[in-house]
N, C-alpha and C positions, 0 to 999 in steps of 0.2 A: 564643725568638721572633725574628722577623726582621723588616725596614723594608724595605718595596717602595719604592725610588726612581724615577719615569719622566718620562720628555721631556727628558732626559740628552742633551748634545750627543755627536757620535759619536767627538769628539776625546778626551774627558774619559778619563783611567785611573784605577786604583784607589788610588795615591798621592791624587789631586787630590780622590777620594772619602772618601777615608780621613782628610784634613787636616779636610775641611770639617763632616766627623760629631765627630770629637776634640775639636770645640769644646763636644760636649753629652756627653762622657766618653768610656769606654775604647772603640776598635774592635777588635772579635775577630775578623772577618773582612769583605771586602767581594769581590763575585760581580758581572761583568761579562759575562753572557752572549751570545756571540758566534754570526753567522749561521754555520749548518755550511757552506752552499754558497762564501759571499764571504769569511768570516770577519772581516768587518766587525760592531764591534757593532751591538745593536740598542737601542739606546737607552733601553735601563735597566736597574735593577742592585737589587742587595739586601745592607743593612747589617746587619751583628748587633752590639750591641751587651752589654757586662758586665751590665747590668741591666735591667729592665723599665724602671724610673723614669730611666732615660737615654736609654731608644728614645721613650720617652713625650714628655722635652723635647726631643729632635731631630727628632721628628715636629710636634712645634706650634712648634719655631722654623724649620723648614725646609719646609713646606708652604706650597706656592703662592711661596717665596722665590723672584726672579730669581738664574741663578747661570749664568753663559757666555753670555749670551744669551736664558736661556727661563727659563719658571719653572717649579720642580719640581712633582713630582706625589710627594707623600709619606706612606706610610699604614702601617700592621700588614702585613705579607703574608701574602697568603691560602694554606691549603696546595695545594700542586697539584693539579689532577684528574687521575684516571689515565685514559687516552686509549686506553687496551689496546692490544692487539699492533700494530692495523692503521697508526698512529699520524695515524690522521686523527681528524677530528670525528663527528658523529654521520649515520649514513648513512639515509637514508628511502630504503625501497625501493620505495615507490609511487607516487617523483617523475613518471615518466613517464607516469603511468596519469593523473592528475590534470591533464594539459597537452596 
């Protein structure tokens, strides 16, 4: 399972992520995804941690915590939706008729 982290400043790297999770046990990985076009991040990321019972107490020690300025947004992460080929959102094709 993984930790959805948001409202991440855009300075933060995954050293500075990675110090501040270690304090509720081991990090296996940490995910800073970045915009394709600016390749600036976008301001959140996702922890994995060695056990459940470790994502468990970094999630209730780090939710809603101030950390660089803001306060996290910290939960279970959800698994993706797949968005299919077109890689947009959902298309209504009777927007026009309706306006």
């Amino acid at each position: 399972m993984s930790i959805y982290v948001g409202n991440l400043a855009y300075e933060v790297t995954q050293e500075d992520l990675t110090s501040v999770f270690a304090e509720y046990g081991s990090v296996k990985r940490v995910q800073l995804p970045t915009d394709r076009e600016t390749g600036r991040l976008r301001g959140f990321g996702f922890v994995e941690m060695s056990t459940e019972a470790e994502e468990t107490a970094a999630i209730e020690g780090l939710d809603g915590a101030e950390w660089v300025g803001r306060a996290l947004k910290v939960n279970k992460a959800k698994p993706r939706e797949d968005r299919g080929s077109s890689g947009g959102g959902r298309r209504d094709n009777n927007f026009s008729a309706r306006y």
